[in-house]
N, C-alpha and C positions, 0 to 999 in steps of 0.2 A: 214847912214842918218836916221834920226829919224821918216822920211817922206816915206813909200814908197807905190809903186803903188798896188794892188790888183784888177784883174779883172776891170779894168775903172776908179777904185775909187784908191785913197789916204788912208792909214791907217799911225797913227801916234803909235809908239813903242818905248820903252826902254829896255837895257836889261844894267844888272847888276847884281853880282855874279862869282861864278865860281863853278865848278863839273857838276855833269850831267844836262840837261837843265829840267829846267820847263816853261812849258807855261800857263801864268795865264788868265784864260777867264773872265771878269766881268760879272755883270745883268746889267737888266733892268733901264739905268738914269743913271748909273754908269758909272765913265771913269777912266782912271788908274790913279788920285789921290786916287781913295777909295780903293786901298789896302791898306793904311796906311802906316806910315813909319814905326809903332808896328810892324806888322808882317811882313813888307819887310824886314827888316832889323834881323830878328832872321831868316829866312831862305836864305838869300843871301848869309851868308857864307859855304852855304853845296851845294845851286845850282846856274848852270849861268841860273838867272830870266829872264824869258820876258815876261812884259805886253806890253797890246797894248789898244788904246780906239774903239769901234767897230764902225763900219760903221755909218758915218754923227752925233759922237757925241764927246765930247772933244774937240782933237787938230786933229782929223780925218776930212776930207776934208766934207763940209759938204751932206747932202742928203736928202730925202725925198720920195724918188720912194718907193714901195713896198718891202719889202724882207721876205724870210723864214728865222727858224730856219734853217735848210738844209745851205741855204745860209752862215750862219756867219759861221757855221761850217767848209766850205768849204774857207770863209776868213781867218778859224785859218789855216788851212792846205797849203792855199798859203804863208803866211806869214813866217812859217817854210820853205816852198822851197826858198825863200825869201832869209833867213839867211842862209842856206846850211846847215839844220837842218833836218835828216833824220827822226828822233823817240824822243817824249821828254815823259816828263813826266808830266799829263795834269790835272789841277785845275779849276773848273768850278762852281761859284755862282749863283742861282737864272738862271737867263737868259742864264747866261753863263753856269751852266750845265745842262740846253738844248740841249746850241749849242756841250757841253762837247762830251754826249752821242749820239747826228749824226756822232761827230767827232769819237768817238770810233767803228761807226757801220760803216760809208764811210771809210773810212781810218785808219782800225782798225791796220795797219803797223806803224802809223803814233807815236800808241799811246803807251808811254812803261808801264805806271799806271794810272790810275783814280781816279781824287779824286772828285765827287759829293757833293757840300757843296750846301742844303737850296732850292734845285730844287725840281722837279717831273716831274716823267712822262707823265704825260695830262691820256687824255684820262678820261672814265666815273666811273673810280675807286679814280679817284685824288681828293683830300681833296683843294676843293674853297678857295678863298680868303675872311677873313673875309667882311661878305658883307657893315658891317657897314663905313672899312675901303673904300673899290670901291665908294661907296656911297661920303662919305666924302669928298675924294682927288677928284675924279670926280665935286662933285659939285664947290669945290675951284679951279679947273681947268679954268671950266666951265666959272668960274663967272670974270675969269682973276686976284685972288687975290693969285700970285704968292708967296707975302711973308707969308701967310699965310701955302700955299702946302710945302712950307721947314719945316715949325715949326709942322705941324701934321704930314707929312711924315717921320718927322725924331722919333716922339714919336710912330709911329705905326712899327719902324720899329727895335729897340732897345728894351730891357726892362727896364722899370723904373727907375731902379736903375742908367741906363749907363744914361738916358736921362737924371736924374735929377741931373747930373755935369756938371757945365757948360763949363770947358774945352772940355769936349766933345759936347755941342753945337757950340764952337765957331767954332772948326775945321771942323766940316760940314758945317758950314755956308761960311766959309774961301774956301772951299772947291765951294760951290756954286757958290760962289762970282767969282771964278778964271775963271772958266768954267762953265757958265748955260748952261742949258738943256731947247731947244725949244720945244713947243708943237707941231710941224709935227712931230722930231724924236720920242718923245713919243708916239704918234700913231701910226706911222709904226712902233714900237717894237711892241707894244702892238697888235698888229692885227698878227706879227709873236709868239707872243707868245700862244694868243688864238690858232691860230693852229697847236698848238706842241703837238705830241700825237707818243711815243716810247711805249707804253705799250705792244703791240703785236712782238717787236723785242729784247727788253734788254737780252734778254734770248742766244741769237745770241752773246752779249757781252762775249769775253773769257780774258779782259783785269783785273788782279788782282785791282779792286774795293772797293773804301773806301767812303762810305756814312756818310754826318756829317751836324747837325741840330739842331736848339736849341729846344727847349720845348716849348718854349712862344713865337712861332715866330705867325707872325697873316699876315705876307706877304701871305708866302705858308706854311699853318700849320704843323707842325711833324705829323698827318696824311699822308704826301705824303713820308716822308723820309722811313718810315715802309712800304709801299706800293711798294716802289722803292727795297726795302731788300725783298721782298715776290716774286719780278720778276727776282730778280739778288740774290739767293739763298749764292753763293759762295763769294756774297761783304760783309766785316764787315762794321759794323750800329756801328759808335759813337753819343750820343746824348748828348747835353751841357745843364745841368739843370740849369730853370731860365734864360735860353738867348734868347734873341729875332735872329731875320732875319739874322745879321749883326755880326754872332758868331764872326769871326775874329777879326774883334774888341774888343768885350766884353771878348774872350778868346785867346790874339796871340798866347801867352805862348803854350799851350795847343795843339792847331789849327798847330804851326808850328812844333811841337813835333809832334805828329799825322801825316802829310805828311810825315818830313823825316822817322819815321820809316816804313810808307807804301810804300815809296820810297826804300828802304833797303830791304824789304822782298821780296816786287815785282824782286830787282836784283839777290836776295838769289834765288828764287825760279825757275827763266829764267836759272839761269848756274845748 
């Protein structure tokens, strides 16, 4: 069923593919349309895929109480007991590799590779969010002019190039349109994501690590991707030149190449 319980809540999930499992974590506002069918569909025939939309967003039951990082983490980890899913193979954006790397340190049995895509670790070494952008999205929050936070959110979150085709506005909007995003679940992300702070333990992570980040991202700068490579010495660091936030997108091709051979080598390296 596509519906199932976690801890009190409802989480809604797909799975599609076959070969070894992957479990795809989203960010922040994201629900499992924004994988894309680009890059779902170049890696579903090498893995059985699972995404899922996280707690009180998407087609997930809805919510609004408080949560940690810690928290979703521990929603991917049930999710897999869930499916009688011992150990996958684990993908995490923005928000979701966050919740990626708790997952890797609570339930590091859970995890067979890592893939950090557009995250960072917190903490007072991490590279801010453009303050122009908080600024901006905030005040259109604020002001309740909704359709306005899709058409700058989606420009600050792309690079120019991807924004300025509009087949690719349409499908974010499309995408809007299916499933909006309330502003209580935005706030509780947002209040778990400010206190997300792994920078004293990734060290502790012994899961083969692959870090991947565009250059022009202005969400969470490539400041934080090189920051996360300086605390996880033994992860390789791919950077996408000229891509914004939202690399899979702007790069599937590339982005789905990139996991399955991190996926390959992780298995090369276990036997």
């Amino acid at each position: 069923m596509p519906l199932v319980e976690i801890a009190g809540h409802e989480l809604y999930h797909e799975r599609r593919g076959s070969g070894e499992p992957l479990l795809l974590i989203q960010g922040m506002s994201g629900n499992h349309l924004h994988w894309g069918e680009p890059f779902r569909s170049l890696i579903e025939p090498q893995f059985d895929t699972i995404i899922f939309d996280n707690r009180g967003i998407g087609r997930s039951a809805p919510m609004t109480g408080p949560f940690t990082i810690a928290d979703l983490a521990d929603d991917a980890a049930a999710l897999l007991d869930v499916l009688g899913i011992e150990e996958a193979h684990v993908m995490g954006i923005s928000m979701g590799g966050m919740a990626a790397q708790e997952l890797a340190l609570r339930h590091p049995e859970r995890v067979r590779t890592l893939v950090l895509g557009c995250t960072t670790a917190g903490g007072a070494n991490a590279t801010p969010t453009d303050p122009e952008v908080v600024g901006r999205l905030a005040e259109l929050f604020m002001s309740g002019r909704i359709g306005e936070v899709f058409a700058e959110g989606f420009r600050f979150n792309v690079s120019s190039e991807f924004a300025a085709d509009q087949g690719n506005v349409d499908t974010f909007r499309q995408i809007a349109a299916e499933l909006p995003m309330e502003l209580p679940i935005m706030l509780a992300q947002f209040q778990a994501v400010t206190g997300h702070d792994t920078s004293s333990r990734l060290g502790d992570i012994a899961t083969p690590t692959l870090i991947l980040h565009g250059s022009d991202d202005r969400i969470l700068p490539v400041g934080n991707a090189h920051h996360l490579a300086a605390l996880m010495p033994d992860a390789r660091l791919e950077i996408f030149d000229g891509v914004g936030h939202l690399f899979w997108w702007e790069r599937p091709e590339r982005s789905a190449e990139l996991v399955r051979e991190h996926a390959a080598a992780g298995a090369a390296a276990a036997q």
